[in-house]
C-alpha positions as CSV (number, residue, x, y, z in Angstrom):
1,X,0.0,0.0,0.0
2,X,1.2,3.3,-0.8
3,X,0.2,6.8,-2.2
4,X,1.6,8.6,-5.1
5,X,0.8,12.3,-6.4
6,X,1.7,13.5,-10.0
7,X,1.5,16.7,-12.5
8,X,2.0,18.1,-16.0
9,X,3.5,21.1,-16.3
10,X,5.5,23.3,-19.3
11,X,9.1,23.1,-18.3
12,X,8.6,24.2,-14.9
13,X,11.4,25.5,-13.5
14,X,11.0,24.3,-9.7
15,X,9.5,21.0,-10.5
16,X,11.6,19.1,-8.6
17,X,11.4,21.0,-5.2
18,X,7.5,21.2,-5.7
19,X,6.8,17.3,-6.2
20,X,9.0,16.7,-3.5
21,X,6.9,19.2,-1.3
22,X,3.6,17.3,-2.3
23,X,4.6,13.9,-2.3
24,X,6.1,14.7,1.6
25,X,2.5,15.5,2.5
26,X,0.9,11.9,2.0
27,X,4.3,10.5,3.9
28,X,1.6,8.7,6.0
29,X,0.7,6.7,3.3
30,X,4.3,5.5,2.5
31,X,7.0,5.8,5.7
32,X,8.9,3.4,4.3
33,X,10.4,4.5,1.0
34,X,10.0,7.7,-1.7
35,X,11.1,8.1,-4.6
36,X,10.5,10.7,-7.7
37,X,10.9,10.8,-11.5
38,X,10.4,14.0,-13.6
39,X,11.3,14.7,-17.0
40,X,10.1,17.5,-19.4
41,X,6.1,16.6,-19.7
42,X,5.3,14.7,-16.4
43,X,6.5,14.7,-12.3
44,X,6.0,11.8,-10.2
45,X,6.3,11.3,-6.2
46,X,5.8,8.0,-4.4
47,X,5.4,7.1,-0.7
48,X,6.3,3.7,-0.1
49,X,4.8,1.1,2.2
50,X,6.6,-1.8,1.9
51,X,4.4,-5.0,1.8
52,X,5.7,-7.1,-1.1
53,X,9.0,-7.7,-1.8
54,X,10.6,-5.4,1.1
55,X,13.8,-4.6,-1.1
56,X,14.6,-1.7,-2.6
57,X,13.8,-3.4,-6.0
58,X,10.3,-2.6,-5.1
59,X,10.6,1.1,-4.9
60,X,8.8,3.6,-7.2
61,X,8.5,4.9,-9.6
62,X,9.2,2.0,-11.8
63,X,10.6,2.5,-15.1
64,X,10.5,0.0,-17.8
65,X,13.9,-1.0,-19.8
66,X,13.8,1.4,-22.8
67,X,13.2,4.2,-20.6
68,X,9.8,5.0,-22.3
69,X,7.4,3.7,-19.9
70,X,7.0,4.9,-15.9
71,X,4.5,3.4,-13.1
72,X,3.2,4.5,-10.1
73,X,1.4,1.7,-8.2
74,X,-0.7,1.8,-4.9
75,X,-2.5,-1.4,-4.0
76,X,-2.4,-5.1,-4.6
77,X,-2.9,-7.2,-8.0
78,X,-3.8,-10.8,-6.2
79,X,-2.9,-12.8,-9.2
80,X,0.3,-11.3,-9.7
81,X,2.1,-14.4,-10.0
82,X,-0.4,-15.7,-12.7
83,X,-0.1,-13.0,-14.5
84,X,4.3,-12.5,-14.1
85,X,4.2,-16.2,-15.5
86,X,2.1,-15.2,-18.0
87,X,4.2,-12.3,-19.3
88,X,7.7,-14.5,-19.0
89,X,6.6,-16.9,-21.4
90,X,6.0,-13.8,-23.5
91,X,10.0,-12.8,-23.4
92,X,9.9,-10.2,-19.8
93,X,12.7,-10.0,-18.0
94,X,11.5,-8.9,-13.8
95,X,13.8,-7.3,-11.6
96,X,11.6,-7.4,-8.6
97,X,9.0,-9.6,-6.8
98,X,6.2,-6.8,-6.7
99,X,2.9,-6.7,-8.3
100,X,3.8,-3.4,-9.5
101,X,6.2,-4.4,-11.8
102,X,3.7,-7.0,-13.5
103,X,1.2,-4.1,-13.9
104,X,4.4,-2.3,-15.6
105,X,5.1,-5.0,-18.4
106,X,1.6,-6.1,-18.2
107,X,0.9,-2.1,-20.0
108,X,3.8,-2.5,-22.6
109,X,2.3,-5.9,-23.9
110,X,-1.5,-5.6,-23.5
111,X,-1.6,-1.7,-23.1
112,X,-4.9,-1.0,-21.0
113,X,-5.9,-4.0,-21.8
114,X,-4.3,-5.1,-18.3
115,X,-7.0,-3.9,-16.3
116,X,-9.4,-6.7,-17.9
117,X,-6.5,-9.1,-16.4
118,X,-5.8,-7.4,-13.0
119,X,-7.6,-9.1,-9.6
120,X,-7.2,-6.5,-6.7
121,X,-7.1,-3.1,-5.4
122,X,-5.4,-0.3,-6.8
123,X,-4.9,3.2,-8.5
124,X,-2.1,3.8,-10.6
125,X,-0.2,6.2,-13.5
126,X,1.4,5.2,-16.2
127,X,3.3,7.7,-18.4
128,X,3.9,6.3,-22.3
129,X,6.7,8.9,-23.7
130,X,6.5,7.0,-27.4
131,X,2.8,8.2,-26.9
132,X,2.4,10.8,-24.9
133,X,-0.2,10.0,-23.1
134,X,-0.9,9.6,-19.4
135,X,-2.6,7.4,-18.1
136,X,-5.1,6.9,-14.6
137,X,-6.9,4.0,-13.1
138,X,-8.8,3.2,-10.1
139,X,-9.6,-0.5,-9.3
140,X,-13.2,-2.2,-10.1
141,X,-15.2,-1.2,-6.6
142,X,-13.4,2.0,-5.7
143,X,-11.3,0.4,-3.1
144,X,-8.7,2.7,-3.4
145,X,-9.1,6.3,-4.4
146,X,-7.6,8.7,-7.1
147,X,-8.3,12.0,-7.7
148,X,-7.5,14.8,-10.6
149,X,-7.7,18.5,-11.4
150,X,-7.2,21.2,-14.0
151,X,-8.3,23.9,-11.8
152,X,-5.0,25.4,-12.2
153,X,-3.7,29.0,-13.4
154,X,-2.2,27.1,-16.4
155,X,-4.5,24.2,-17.2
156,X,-1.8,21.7,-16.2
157,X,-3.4,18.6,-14.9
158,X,-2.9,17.4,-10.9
159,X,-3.4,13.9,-9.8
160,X,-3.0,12.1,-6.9
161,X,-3.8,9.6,-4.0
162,X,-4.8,12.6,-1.7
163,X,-6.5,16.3,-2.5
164,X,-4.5,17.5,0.7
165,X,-1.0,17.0,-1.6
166,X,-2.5,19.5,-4.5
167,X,-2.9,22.6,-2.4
168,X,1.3,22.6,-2.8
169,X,1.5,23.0,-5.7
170,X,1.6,26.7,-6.6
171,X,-0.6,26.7,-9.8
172,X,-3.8,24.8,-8.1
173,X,-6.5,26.4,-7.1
174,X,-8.0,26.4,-4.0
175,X,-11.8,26.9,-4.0
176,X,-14.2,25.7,-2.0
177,X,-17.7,24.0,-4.2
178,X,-20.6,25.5,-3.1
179,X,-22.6,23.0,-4.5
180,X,-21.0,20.0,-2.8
181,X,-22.4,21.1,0.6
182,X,-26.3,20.6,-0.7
183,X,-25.5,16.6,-0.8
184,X,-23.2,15.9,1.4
185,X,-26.0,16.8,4.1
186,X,-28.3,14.4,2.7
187,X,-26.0,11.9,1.9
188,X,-23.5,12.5,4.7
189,X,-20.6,12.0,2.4
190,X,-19.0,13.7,-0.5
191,X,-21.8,12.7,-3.4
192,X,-20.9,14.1,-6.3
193,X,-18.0,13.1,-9.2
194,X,-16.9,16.9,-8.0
195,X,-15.3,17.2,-5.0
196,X,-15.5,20.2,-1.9
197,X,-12.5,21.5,-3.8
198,X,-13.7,23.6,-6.9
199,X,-12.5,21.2,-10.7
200,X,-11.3,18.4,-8.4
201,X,-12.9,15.1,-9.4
202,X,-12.9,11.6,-8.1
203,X,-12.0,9.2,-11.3
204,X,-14.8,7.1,-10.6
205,X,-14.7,3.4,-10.0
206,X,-14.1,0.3,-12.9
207,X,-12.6,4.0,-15.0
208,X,-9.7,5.0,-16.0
209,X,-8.4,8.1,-17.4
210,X,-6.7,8.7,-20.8
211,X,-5.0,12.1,-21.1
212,X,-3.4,13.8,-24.0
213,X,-2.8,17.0,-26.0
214,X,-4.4,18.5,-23.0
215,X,-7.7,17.1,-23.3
216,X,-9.1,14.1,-20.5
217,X,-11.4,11.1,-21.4
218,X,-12.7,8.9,-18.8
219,X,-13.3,5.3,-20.2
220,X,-15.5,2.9,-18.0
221,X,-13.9,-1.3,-18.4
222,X,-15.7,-2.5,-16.0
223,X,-19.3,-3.3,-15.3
224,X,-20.6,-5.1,-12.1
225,X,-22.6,-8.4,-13.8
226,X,-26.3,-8.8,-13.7
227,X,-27.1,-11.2,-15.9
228,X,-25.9,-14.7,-14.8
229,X,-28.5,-15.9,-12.5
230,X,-29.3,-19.1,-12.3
231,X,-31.8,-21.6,-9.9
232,X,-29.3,-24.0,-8.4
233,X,-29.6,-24.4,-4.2
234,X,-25.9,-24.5,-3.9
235,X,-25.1,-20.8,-3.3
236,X,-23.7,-21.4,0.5
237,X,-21.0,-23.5,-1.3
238,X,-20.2,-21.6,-4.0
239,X,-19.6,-18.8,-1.7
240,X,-18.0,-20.6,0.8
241,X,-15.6,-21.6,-2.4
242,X,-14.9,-18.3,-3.6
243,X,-14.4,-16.8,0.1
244,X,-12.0,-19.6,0.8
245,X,-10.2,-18.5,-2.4
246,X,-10.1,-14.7,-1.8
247,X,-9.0,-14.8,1.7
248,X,-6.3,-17.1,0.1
249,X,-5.0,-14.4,-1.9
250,X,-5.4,-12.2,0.3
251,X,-3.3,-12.8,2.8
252,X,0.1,-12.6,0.4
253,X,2.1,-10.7,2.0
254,X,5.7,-10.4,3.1
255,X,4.7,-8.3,6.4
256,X,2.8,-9.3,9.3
257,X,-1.2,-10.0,8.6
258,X,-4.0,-9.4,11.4
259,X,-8.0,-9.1,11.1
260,X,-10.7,-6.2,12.3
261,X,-13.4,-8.2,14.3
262,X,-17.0,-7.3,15.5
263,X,-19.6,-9.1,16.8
264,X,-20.7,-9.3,13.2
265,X,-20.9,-12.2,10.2
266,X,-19.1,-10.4,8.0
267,X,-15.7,-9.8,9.7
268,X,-16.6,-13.0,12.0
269,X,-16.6,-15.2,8.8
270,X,-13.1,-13.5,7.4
271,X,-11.1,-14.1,10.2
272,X,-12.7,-17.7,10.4
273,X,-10.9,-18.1,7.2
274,X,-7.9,-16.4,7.7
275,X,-7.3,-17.8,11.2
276,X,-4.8,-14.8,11.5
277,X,-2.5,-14.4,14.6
278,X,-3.9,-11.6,16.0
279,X,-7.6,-9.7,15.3
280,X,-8.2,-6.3,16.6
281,X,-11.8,-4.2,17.9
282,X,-12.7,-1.5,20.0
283,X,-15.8,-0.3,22.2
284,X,-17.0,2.9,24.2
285,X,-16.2,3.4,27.7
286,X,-19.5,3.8,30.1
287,X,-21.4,2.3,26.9
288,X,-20.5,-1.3,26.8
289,X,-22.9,-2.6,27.3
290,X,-25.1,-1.1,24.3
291,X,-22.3,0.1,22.5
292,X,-19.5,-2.7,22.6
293,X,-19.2,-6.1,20.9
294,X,-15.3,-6.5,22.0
295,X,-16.3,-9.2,24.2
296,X,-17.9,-10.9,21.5
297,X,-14.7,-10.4,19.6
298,X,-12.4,-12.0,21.7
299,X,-14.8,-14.9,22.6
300,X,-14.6,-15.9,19.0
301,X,-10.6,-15.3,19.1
302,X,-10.3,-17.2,21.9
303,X,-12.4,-20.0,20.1
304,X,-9.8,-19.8,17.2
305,X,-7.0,-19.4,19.1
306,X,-6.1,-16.1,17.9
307,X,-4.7,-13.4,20.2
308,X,-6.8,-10.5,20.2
309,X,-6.4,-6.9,21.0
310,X,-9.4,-4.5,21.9
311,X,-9.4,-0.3,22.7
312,X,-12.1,1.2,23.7
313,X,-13.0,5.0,23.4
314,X,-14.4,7.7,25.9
315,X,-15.6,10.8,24.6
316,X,-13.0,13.0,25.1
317,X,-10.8,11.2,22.8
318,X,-13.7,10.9,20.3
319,X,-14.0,14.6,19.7
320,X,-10.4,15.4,20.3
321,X,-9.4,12.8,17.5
322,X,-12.3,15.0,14.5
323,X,-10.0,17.7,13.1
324,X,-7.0,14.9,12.5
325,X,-9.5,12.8,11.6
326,X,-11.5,15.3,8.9
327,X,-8.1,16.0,7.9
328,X,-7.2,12.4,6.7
329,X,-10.4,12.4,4.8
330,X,-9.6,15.3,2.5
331,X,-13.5,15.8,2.5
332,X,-16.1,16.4,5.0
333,X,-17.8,13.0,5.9
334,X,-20.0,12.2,8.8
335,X,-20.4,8.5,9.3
336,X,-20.0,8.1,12.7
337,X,-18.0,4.9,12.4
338,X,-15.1,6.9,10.9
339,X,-13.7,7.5,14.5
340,X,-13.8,4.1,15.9
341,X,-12.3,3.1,12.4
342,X,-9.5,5.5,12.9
343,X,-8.6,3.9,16.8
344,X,-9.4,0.4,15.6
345,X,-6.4,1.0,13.1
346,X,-3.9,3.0,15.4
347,X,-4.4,0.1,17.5
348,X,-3.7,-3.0,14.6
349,X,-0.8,-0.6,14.0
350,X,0.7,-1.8,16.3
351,X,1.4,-4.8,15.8
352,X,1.1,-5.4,12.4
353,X,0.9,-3.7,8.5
354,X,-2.0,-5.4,7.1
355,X,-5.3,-6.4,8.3
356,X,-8.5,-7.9,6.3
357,X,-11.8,-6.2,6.4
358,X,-15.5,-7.6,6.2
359,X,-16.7,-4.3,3.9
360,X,-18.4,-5.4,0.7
361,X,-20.5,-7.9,2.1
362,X,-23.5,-6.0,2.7
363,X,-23.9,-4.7,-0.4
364,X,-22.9,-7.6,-2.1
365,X,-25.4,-10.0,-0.6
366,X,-28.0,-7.8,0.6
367,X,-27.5,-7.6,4.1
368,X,-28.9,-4.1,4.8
369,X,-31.9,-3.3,7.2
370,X,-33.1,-0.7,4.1
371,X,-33.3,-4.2,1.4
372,X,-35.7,-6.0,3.6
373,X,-39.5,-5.6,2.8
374,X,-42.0,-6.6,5.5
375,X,-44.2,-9.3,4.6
376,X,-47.2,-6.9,4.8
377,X,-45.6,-4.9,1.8
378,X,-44.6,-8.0,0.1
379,X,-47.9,-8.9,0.1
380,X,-49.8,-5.1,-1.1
381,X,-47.1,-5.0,-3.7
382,X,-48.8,-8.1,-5.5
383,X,-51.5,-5.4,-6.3
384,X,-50.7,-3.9,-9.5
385,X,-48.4,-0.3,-9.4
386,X,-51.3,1.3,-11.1
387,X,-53.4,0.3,-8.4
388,X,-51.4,1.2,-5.4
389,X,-50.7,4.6,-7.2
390,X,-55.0,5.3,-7.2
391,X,-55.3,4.2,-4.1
392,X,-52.3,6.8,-3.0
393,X,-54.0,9.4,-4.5
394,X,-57.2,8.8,-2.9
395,X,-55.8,9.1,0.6
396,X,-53.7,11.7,-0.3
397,X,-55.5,14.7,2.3
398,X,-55.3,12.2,5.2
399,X,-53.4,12.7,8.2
400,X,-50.0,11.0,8.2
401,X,-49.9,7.8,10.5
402,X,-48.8,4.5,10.3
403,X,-51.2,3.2,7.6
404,X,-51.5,5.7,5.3
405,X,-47.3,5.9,5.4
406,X,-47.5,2.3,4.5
407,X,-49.8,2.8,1.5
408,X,-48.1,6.0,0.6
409,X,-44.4,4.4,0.2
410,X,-45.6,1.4,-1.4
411,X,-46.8,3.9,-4.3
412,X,-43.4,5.7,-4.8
413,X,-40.8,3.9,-6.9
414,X,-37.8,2.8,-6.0
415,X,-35.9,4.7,-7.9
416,X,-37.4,7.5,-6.5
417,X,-37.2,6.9,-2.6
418,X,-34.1,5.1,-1.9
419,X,-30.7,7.3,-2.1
420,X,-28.5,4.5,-0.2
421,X,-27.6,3.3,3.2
422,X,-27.5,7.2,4.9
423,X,-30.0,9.7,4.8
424,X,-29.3,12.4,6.9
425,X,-31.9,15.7,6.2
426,X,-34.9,15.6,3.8
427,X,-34.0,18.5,0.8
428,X,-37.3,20.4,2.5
429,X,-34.8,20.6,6.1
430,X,-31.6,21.2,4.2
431,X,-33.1,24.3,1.8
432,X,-34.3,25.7,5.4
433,X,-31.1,25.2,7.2
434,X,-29.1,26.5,3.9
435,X,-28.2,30.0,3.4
436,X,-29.5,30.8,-0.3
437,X,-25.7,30.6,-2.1
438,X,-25.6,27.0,-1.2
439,X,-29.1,25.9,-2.3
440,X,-28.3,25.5,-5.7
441,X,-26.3,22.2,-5.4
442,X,-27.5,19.0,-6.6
443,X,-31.0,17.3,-5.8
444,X,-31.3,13.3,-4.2
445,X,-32.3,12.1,-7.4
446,X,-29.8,14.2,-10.1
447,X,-27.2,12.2,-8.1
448,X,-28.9,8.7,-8.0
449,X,-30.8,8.9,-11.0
450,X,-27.5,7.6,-13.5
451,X,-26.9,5.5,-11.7
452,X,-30.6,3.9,-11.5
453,X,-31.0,4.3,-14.9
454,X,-28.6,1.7,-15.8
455,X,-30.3,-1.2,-14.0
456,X,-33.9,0.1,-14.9
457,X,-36.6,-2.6,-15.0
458,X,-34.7,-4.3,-12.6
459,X,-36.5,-5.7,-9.1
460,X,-36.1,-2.9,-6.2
461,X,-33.4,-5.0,-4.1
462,X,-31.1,-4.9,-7.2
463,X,-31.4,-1.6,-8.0
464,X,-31.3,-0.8,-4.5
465,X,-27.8,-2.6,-4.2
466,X,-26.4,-1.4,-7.5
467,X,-26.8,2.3,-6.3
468,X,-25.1,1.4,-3.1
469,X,-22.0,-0.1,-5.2
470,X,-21.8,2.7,-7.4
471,X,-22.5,6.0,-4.6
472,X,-22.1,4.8,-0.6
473,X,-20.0,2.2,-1.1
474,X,-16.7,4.2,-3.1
475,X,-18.1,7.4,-1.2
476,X,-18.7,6.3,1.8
477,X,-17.6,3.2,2.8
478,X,-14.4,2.7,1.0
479,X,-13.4,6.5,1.6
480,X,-12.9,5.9,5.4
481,X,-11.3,2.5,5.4
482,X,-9.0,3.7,2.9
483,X,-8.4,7.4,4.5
484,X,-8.3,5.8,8.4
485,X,-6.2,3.0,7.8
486,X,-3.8,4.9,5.7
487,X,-3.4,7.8,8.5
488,X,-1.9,5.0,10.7
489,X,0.4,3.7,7.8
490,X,-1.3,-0.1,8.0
491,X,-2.8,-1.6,4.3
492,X,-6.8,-2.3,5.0
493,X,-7.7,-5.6,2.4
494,X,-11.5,-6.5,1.6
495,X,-12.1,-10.4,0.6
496,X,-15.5,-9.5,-0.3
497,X,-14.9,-7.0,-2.6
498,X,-13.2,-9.4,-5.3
499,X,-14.3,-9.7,-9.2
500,X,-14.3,-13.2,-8.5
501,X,-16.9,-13.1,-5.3
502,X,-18.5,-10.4,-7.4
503,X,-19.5,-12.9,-9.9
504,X,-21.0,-15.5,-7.1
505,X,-23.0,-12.8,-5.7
506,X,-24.6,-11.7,-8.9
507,X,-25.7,-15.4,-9.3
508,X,-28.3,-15.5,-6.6
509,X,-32.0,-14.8,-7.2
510,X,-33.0,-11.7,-5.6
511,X,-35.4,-14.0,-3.7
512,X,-32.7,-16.2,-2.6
513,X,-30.5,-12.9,-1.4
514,X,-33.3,-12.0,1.7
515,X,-34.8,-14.9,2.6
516,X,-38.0,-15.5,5.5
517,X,-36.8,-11.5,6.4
518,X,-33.3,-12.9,7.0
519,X,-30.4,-10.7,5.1
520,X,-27.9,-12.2,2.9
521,X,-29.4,-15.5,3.5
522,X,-27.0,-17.4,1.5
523,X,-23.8,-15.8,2.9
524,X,-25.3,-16.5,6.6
525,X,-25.3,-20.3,5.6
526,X,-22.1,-20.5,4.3
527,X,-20.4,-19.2,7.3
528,X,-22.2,-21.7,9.2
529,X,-19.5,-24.1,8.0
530,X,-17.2,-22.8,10.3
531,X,-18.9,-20.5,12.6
532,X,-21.0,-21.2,15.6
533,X,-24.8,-20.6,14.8
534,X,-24.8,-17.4,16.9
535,X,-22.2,-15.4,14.8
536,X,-23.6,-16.8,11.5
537,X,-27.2,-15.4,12.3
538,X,-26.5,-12.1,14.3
539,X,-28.0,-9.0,13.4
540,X,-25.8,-6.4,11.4
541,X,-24.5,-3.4,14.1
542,X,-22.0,-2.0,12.4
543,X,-20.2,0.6,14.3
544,X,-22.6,2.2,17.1
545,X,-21.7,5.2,18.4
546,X,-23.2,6.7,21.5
547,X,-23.5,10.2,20.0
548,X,-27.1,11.0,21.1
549,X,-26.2,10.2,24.8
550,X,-23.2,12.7,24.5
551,X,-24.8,15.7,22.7
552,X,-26.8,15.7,26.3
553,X,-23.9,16.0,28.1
554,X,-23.1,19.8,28.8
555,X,-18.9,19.8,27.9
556,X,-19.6,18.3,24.8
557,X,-23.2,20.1,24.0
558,X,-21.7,23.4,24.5
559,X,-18.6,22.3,22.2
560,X,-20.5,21.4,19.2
561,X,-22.5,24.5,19.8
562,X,-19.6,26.6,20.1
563,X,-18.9,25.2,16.3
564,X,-22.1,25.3,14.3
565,X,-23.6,28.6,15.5
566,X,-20.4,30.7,15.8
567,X,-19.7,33.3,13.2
568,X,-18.3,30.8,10.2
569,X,-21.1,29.3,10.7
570,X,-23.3,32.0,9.6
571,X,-22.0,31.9,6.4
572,X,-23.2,28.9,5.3
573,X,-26.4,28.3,7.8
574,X,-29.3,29.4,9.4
575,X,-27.8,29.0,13.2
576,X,-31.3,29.7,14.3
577,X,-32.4,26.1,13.0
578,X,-29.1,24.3,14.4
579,X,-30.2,26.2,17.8
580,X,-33.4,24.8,18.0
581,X,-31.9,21.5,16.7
582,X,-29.5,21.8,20.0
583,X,-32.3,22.6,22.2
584,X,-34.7,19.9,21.3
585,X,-31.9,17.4,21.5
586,X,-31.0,18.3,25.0
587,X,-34.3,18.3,26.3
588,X,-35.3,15.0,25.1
589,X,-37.7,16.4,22.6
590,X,-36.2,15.0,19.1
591,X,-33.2,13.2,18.6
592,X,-31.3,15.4,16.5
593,X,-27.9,13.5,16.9
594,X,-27.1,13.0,13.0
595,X,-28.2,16.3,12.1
596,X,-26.0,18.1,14.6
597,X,-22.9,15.5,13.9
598,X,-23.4,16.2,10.1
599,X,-23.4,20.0,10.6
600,X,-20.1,19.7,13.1
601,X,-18.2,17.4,11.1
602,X,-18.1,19.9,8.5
603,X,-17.8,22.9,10.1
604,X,-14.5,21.0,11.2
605,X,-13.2,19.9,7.8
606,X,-13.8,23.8,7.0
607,X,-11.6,25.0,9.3
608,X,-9.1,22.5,8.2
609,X,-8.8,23.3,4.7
610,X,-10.2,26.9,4.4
């Protein structure tokens, strides 16, 4: 795992002095080595973390035998080897035992071709002098993020592992995006291809980017299958198969390898298959008993034999730890979980460099709360959509209760309800609580309606799953376990995000996916083959955060009250609303925790960046 940052430029006289300046600001992602290339078109800088090969025949930038063709690599190709055999017989010559270099030779014979070949994570460059073109690419899921720019006083273009490494280089421009602030307090995450920095994009996932005479093209080479379902019963095996394969793979490494574990199937299930030396999990102090599954993690541990480590939190190192933490994630994002995710990984620090991950699994096999349909709405939606739609209609004037909710949302589409996993304010609460400038940023649905219309006349749980692949996943998901591990210098894996699993997954019948109410039925049963009943059919937590409880509490009331209705504050919001938003939280009136958190987090960010 490492982190690389790059530019164009026209002969630049201080080139060398300013990609050294930015590639020393991602240090965390790469303590171990850097390195630099330059030449009259294109500047490279790479942070190294060691992983794979730990000589220095691993370092970066690599640069091919004629001298024509330079790489910089961050992530893991899992079939590496497969593919290095592969490209010997073809004539290659390898001076290292990286994956990098593979990726390298891989280019010069099948040119981006590759990426159809490549089983991993990753982003990477690739400058071709015979061609002159540059080239950017960011793994299948989004695992691990890139990001570009042109806002620049001379149109050069600025890419990189992290936005924090562009604002040294003297020709970007640093400008805040109104119109990023609009989503990112419904969605609770940067939501748009644009970033909170003004012309800086997020190459989206399964893309990469083809740049030359000045001009970009982003071309898509991957799209997540749909159509290979098929009506077998043997789904718990054939995911029990391709798990035991992934985890296989992805525990190559020439470091030490641990495991996150929860209470949960998902992580529970990977470090059943790993059987790693050590796992890792943390908990709240004065909340353990609601807010803490680190007993239930070591009970499993101690099950498998596995030593395990566990931290947990109090609350004055929760808010103490926002601003490094907002920091790290170059944009403002508000999942709560991003904190614990941030100790969980100081702590596997440690002790070791890499640790596996259960992300993925939810959205791969439909394990979220928001997919499952009561058996009361399975049943009304037999009724035709027509017919649900009339009936709507007709009790459109009366009062909202619990009835007339039900009838109400089983008359809106899909397409048009759902937005993914977090929902934070309605657009009617957020055009209140906006100051005008700001209202004019994107709508719900102008952000989820591509996306949508790619898998349109598909069943609601699949569209509802393909949305969360394409948005909260990369944005949300990915972002922090990329951005939290990396600020503790440790490489964060995720079995369940493979192209091979991906292809199991799409196999199941939505009906098969949620079955009797029970998520990711299938994935629950094939876990059973090594865990104990109780793990394979918990409930999904995720990572609970007593944030309610604290808001009540007066130090840290009056602290995130100090921030979102001080001056700065004013300029983006109307601090009467967050007032009565503070008020009504304390008393007991509403709980107004994720409003409040959303509002704070980015006040924070803010006063990082701007």
């Amino acid at each position: 795992m490492c982190g690389f940052i790059g530019f164009t430029h026209h002969n630049k006289e201080n080139r060398d002095n300013i990609i050294k300046k930015m590639t020393d600001v991602i240090i965390h992602r790469g303590p171990d080595e850097v390195g630099y290339y330059s030449d009259d078109a294109v500047a490279y800088g790479f942070r190294r973390l060691s992983i794979l090969d730990l000589s220095s025949s691993g370092n970066q930038p690599f640069i091919n035998e004629s001298k024509q063709i330079i790489l910089v690599f961050n992530g893991e190709i899992y079939n590496h080897k497969v593919l290095r055999a592969d490209l010997e017989s073809k004539g290659f010559v390898f001076k290292s035992d990286t994956d990098s270099e593979v990726v390298l030779h891989g280019y010069e014979y099948y040119g981006m071709n590759i990426l159809h070949k490549l089983r991993g994570m990753f982003a990477f460059s690739i400058w071709d002098k015979t061609s002159e073109t540059l080239y950017i690419a960011r793994d299948h899921f989004g695992i691990k993020p890139v990001y570009y720019t042109q806002h620049t006083t001379d149109q050069s273009l600025i890419f990189g592992s992290e936005i924090k490494a562009f604002i040294e280089h003297p020709d970007f421009i640093k400008t805040f995006n109104k119109d990023a602030l609009k989503p990112y307090l419904m969605f609770q995450y940067s939501a748009m291809d644009e970033s909170f920095f003004k012309g800086v994009y997020k190459l989206k996932p399964a893309h990469y980017l083809k740049y030359k005479n000045n001009t970009i093209e982003e071309i898509k080479y991957y799209h997540i299958p749909l159509k290979n379902q098929h009506t077998s019963d043997d789904y718990p095996e054939m995911i029990h198969d391709v798990m035991k394969d992934s985890v296989e793979v992805h525990k190559q490494s020439d470091v030490k390898v641990g495991a996150f574990l929860s209470g949960g199937v998902d992580s529970s299930y990977i470090v059943a298959l790993l059987k790693p030396d050590k796992t890792f999990s943390v908990g709240f102090k004065a909340y353990e008993e609601m807010f803490d599954e680190t007993n239930l993690a070591k009970e499993l541990s101690d099950s498998l034999g596995i030593e395990h480590h566990k931290k947990i939190i109090n609350a004055d190192e929760f808010f103490r730890s926002i601003p490094t933490i907002q920091y790290h994630m170059d944009e403002p994002h508000a999942n709560l979980s991003a904190v614990p995710l941030y100790f969980l990984s100081e702590l596997a620090s440690k002790h070791v460099t890499v640790v596996l991950s259960g992300e993925g699994a939810d959205e791969l096999f439909a394990g979220y709360e928001w997919y499952r349909k009561s058996n009361y709405l399975r049943l009304y939606e037999t009724l035709p959509f027509s017919m649900r739609s009339n009936i709507s209609n007709t009790i459109k004037s009366l009062p909202a209760n619990r009835i007339t909710n039900f009838i109400r949302k089983s008359a809106i589409p899909v397409e048009q309800s759902f937005i993914g996993q977090a929902k934070i304010f309605s657009e009617v609460d957020v055009d209140e609580l906006l100051n005008k400038p700001y209202r004019k940023g994107p709508c719900c649905l102008s952000v989820t309606e591509p996306v949508f219309n790619e898998v349109k006349g598909k069943d609601d749980l699949t569209q509802m799953q393909y949305l969360d692949m394409h948005k909260w996943l990369p944005g949300d998901i990915l972002q922090k376990a990329d951005k939290m591990s990396m600020a503790h210098s440790i490489e964060l894996r995720v079995p369940y995000l493979d192209k091979e699993v991906m292809k199991v997954a799409a196999r199941i019948p939505p009906g098969k996916r949620i079955l009797n109410q029970v998520t990711k039925y299938p994935l629950r049963q094939a876990s059973a083959k090594l865990l104990p009943e109780s793990w394979s059919n918990r409930e999904k937590v995720g990572f609970p955060v007593p944030i309610k409880y604290w808001l009540k509490e007066e130090k840290y009331h009056n602290l995130v009250k100090e921030v979102i209705t001080g001056s700065t504050a004013e300029q983006f919001f109307d601090v009467t609303v967050l007032k009565r938003y503070l008020e009504d939280h304390l008393i007991g009136q509403a709980n107004h925790a994720r409003y409040l958190w959303t509002v704070y987090v980015f006040m924070i960010w803010y006063k990082q960046y701007f």
